[in-house]
N, C-alpha and C positions, 0 to 999 in steps of 0.2 A: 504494500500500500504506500502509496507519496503521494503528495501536494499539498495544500496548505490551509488552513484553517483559520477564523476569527475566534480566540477563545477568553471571553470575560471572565477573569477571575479573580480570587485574592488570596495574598500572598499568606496570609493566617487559617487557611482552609485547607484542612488536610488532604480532604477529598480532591480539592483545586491540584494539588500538590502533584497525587494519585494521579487524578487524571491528564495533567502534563508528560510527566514521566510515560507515562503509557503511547502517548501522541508522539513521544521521541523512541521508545522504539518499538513503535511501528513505523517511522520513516516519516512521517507527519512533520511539516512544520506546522508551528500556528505562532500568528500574531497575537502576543499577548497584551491584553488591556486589564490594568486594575479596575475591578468593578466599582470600586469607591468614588475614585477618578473620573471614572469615564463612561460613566452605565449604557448600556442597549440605547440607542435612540428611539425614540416614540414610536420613529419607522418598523424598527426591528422588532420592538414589540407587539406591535398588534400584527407582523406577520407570523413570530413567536404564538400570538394567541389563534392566528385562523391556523396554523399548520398544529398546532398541540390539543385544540379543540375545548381549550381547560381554564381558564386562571387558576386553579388550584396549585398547575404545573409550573405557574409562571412563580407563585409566592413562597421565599424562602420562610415555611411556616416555623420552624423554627429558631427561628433568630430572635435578637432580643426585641430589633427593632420593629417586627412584625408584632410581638407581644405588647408593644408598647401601643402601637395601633388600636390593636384588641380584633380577634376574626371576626366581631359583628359588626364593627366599623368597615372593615375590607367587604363582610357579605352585603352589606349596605349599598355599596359603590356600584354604579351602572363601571360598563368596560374602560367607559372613555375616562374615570374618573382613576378606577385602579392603573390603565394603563399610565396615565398623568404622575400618581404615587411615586410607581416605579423609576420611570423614566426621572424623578426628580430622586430619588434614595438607591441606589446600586446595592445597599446592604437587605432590602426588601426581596431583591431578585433570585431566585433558588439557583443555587450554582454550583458547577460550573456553569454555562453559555456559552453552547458553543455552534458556530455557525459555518456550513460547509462551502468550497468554494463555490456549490451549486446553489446554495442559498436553503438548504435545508437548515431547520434550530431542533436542538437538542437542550433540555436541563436536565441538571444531578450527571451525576457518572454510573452509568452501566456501561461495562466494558464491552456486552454482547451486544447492546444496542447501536454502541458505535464502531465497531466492528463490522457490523452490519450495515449501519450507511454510510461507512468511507472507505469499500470496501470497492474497488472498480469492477464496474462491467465485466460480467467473461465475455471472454472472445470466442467467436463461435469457429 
């Protein structure tokens, strides 16, 4: 597997950690962006939500700063309002994020899952 990937993360995430080191060997490069920094664009996100089908998938529920929110404030929110959140707090966003040069989004680390979609074409 090679070519490159957009992969938002943070540097105190272990999982983030995990799922770096794995992108390296598999031959993967990825651009890395601190999520703190530099969260998902508004763009990214709501194609994040039409291809994930979820906000569940999009909200790092466990975090402090999701806690601090509270989840019936988040269930409260039309999409436009959770995506708005997000797109302003990078530490709300479940992660890693990570997006394929085909424009495929993925959150958390499953190794099978992305194995599976950065996995080229066979060739017939």
């Amino acid at each position: 597997m090679a070519g490159s990937v957009r992969l938002y993360s943070y540097g105190s995430c272990g999982t983030c950690r995990k799922a770096l080191a794995w992108l390296g060997e598999q031959g993967i490069s990825a651009e890395v962006l601190d999520i703190t920094r530099t969260p998902p664009s508004k763009h990214e996100l709501e194609e994040a939500l039409k291809q994930l089908g979820s906000r569940a998938r999009l909200f790092n529920t466990s975090g402090q700063r999701y806690r601090a929110l509270g989840a019936a404030r988040v269930a409260a929110m039309d999409d436009g309002a959770a995506l708005d959140a997000l797109a302003a707090d990078g530490m709300l966003i479940k992660r890693p994020f990570l997006i394929t040069a085909q424009g495929r989004i993925v959150t958390g680390f499953r190794p099978l899952e992305w194995q599976s979609l950065l996995r080229p074409p066979e060739v017939e």
